[in-house]
C-alpha positions as a Markdown table, in Angstrom:
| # | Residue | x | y | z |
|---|---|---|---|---|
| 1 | Unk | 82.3 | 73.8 | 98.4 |
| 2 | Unk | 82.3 | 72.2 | 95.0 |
| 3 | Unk | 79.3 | 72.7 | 92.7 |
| 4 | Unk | 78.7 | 70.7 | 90.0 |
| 5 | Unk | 78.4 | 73.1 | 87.0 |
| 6 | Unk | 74.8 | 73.0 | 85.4 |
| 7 | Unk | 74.2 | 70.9 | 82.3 |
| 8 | Unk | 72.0 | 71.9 | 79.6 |
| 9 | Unk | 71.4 | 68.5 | 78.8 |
| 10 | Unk | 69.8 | 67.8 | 81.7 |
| 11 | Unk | 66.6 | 66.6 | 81.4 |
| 12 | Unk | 65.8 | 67.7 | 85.0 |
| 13 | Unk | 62.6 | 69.4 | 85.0 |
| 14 | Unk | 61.7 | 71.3 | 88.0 |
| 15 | Unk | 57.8 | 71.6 | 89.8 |
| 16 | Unk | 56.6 | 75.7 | 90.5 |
| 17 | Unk | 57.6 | 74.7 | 94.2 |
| 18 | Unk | 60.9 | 73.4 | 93.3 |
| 19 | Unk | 61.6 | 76.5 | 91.7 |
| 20 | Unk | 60.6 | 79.1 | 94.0 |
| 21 | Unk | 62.5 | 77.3 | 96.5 |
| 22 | Unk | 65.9 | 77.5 | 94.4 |
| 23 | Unk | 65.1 | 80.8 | 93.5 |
| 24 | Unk | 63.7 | 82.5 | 96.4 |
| 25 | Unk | 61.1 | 83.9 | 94.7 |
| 26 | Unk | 57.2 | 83.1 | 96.1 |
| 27 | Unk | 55.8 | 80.6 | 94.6 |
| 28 | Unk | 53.0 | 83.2 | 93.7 |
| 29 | Unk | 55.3 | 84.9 | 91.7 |
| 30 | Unk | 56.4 | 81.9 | 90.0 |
| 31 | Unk | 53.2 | 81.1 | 88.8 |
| 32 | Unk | 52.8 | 84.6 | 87.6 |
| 33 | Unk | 55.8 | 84.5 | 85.5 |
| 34 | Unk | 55.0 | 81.4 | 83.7 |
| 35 | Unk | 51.0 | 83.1 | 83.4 |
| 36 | Unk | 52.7 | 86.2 | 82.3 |
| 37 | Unk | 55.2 | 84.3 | 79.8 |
| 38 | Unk | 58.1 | 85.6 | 80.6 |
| 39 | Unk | 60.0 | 82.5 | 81.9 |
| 40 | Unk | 58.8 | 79.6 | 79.3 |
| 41 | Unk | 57.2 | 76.2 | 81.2 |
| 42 | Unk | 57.8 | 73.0 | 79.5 |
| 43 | Unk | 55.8 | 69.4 | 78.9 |
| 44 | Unk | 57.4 | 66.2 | 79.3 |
| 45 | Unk | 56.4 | 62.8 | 78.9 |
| 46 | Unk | 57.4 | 61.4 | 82.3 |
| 47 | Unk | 56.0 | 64.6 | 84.0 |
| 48 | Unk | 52.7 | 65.3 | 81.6 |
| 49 | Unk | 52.0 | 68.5 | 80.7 |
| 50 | Unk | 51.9 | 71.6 | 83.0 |
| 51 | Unk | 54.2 | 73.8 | 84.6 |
| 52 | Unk | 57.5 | 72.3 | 84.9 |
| 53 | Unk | 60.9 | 74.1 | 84.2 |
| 54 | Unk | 64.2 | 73.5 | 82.8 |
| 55 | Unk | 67.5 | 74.5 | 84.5 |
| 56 | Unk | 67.1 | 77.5 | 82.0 |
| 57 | Unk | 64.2 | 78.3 | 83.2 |
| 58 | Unk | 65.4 | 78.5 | 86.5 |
| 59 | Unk | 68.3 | 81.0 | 85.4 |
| 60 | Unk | 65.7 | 82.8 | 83.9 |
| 61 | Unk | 63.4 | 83.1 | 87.1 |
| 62 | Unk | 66.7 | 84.0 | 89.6 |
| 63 | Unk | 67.3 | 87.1 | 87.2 |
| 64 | Unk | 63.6 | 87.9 | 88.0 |
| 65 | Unk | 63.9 | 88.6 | 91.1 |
| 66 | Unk | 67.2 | 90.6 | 90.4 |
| 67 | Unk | 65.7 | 92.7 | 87.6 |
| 68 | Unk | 61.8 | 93.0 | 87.8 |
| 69 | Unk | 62.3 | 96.4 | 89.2 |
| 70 | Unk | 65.0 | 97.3 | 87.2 |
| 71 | Unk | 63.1 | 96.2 | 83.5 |
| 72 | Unk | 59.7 | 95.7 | 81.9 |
| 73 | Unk | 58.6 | 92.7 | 81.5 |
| 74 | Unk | 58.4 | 92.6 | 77.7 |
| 75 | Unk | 63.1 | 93.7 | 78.1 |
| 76 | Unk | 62.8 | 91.1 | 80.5 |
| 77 | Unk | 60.7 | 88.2 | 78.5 |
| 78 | Unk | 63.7 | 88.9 | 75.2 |
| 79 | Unk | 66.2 | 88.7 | 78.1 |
| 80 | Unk | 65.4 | 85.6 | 79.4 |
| 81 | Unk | 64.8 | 84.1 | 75.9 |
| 82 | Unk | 68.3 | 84.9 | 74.9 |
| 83 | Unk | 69.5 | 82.9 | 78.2 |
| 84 | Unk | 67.7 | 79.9 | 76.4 |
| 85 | Unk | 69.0 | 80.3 | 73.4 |
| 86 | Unk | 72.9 | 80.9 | 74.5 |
| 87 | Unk | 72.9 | 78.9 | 77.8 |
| 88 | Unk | 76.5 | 80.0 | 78.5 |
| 89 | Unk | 76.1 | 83.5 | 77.7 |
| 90 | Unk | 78.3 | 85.3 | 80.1 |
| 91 | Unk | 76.8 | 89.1 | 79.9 |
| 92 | Unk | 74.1 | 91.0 | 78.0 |
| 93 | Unk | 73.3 | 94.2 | 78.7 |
| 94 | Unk | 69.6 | 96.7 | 78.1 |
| 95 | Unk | 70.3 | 100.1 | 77.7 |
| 96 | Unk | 72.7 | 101.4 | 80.3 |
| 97 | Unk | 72.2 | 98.3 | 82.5 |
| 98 | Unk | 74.4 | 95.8 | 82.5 |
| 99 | Unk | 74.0 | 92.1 | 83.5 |
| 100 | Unk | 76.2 | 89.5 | 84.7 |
| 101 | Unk | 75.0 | 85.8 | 84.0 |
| 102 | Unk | 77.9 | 84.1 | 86.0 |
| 103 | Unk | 76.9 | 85.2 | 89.7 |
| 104 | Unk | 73.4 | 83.9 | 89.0 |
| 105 | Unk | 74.7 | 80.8 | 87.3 |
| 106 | Unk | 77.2 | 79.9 | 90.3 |
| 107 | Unk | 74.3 | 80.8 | 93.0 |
| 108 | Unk | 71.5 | 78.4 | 91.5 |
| 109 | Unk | 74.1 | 75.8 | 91.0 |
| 110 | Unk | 75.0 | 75.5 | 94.4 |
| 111 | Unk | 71.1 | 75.8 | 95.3 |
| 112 | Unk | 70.6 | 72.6 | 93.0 |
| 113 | Unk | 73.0 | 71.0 | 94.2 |
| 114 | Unk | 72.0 | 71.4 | 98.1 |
| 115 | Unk | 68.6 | 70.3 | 96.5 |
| 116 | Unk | 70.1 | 67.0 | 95.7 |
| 117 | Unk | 72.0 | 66.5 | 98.9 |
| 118 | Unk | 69.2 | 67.2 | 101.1 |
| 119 | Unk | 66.7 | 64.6 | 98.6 |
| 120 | Unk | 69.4 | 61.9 | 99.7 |
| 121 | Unk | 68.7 | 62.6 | 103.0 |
| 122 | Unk | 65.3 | 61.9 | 102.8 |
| 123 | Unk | 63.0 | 59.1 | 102.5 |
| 124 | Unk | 59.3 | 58.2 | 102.4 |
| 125 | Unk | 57.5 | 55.0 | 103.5 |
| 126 | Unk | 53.8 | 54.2 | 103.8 |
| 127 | Unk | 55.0 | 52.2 | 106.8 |
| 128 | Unk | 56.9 | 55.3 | 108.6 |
| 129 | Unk | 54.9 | 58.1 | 110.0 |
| 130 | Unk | 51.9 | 57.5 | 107.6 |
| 131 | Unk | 54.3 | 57.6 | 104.8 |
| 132 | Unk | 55.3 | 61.6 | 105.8 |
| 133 | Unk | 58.8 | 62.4 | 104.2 |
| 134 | Unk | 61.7 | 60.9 | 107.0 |
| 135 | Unk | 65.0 | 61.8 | 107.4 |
| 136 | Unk | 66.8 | 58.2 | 106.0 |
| 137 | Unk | 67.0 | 55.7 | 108.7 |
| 138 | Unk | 65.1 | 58.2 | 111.7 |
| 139 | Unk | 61.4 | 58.5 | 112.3 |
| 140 | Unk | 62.1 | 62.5 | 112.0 |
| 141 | Unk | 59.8 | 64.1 | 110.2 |
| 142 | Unk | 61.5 | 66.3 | 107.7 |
| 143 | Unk | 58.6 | 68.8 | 107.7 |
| 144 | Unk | 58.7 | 69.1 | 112.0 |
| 145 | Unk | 62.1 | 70.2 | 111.6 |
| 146 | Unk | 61.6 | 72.9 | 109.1 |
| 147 | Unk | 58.6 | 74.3 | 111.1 |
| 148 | Unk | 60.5 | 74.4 | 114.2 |
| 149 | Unk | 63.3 | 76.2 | 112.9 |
| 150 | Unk | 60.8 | 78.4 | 111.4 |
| 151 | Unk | 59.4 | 78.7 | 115.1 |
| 152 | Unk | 62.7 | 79.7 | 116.6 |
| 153 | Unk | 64.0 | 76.5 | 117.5 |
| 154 | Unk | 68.5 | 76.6 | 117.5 |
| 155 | Unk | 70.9 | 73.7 | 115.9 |
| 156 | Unk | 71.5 | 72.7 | 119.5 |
| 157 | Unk | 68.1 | 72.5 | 120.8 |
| 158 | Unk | 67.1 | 70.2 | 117.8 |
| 159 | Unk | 70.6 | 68.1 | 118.1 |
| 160 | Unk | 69.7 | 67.3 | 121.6 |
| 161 | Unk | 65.7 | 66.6 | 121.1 |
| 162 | Unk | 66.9 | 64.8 | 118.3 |
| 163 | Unk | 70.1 | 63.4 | 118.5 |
| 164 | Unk | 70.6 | 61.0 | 115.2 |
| 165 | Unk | 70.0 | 64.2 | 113.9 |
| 166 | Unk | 73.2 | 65.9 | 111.2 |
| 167 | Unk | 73.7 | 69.6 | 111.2 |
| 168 | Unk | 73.4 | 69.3 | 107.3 |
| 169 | Unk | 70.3 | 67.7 | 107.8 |
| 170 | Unk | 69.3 | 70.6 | 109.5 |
| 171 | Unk | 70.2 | 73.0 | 107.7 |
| 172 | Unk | 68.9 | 71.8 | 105.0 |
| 173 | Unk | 65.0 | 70.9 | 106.3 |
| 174 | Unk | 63.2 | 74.2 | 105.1 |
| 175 | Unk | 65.2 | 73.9 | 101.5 |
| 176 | Unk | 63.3 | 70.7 | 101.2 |
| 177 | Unk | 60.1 | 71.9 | 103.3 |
| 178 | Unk | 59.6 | 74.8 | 100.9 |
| 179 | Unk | 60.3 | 72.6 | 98.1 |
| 180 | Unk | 57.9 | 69.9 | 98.8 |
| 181 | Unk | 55.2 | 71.3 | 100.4 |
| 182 | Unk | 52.7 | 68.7 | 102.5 |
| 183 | Unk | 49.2 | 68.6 | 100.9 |
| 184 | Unk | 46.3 | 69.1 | 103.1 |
| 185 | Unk | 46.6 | 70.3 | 107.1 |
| 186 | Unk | 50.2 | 70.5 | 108.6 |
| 187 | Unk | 51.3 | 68.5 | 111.4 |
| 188 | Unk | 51.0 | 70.9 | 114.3 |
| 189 | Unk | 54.6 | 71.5 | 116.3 |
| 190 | Unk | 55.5 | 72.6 | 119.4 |
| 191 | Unk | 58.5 | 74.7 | 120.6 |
| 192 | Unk | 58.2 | 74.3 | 123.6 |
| 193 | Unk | 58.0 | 70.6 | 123.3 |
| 194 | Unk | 62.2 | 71.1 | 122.8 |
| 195 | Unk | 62.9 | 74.0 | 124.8 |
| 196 | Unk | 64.2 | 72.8 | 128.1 |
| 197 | Unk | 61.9 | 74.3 | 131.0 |
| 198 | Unk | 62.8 | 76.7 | 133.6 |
| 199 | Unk | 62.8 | 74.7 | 137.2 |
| 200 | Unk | 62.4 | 77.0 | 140.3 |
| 201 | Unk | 63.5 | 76.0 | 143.4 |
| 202 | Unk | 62.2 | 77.0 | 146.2 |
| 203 | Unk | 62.5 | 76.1 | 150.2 |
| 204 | Unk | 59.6 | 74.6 | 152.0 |
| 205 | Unk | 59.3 | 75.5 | 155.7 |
| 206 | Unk | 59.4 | 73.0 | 158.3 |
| 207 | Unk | 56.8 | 70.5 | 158.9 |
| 208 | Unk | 54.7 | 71.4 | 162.1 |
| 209 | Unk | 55.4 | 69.1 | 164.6 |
């Protein structure tokens, strides 16, 4: 697969939720690390102020969940200020530990860059489903997908429930379920709505004459 390298240009700002999905951190965790200071949130003009983070804060929150067992918080707060200073620094090290930027680089670029595949794939229309988030050109809701994988539900079951259905679009549902969230109570799914049923067979006796 070929990832698009990240770009500290980018003016790419990323939501708590965004960011917890890319990283695989809980969103609770997150939040405490931009309470706790040790990743640094950033304000934009398009976005208002708030919580939002750059690509480097992103780096910064992937090597949390790596390290947080491994260094305080105040080695890990210079550490992750460093990464935003030298965006392409390749290692550091704090005391006998020693850390290797590139793996975490490579690994949340490839997460971004499923991000963007799987926002392609999607669309939103007040007219479709009350305006819930589609998969393009399906009345599949994106959401229903994610929950029913999360329920048990295989590739094949869901290809054959659904059949305009991709396996990318599959696989990529709870990326963008974790990512954006649905506000308010979530539409309730069924398993065995796509699990086929068992059909027993069984032999009447005879009609009495």
């Amino acid at each position: 697969m070929n990832v698009r390298p990240m770009d500290r240009r980018s003016e790419r700002l990323f939501s708590p939720a965004e960011a917890a999905a890319l990283t695989e951190l809980p969103l609770k965790a997150v939040n405490n690390a931009i309470d706790k200071d040790i990743v640094s949130a950033a304000d934009s003009a398009a976005h208002g102020s708030g919580r939002w983070l750059t690509v480097c804060g992103l780096l910064a929150l992937s090597l949390e969940r790596r390290l947080s067992s491994m260094l305080v918080p105040d080695e890990r707060r210079k550490l992750f200020r460093m990464v935003e200073e030298r965006p392409y620094l390749k290692r550091s090290s704090r005391g006998p530990l020693r850390i290797d930027l590139r793996k975490a680089r490579r690994e949340l670029a490839a997460a971004i860059w499923r991000l963007r595949q799987i926002r392609a794939l999607v669309d939103s229309n007040p007219d479709v489903v009350g305006g819930e988030p589609t998969f393009r050109g399906t009345r599949i809701p994106t959401h229903l997908i994610a929950s029913l994988l999360l329920q048990g539900a295989t590739e094949e079951q869901l290809k054959e429930s659904y059949p305009r259905l991709t396996r990318q679009m599959i696989r990529l549902a709870p990326l963008y379920a974790a990512a954006y969230p649905l506000r308010g109570r979530p539409r309730q799914s069924n398993l065995s709505a796509i699990t086929p049923k068992r059909i027993v067979r069984t032999t009447l006796p005879p009609a009495k004459s």
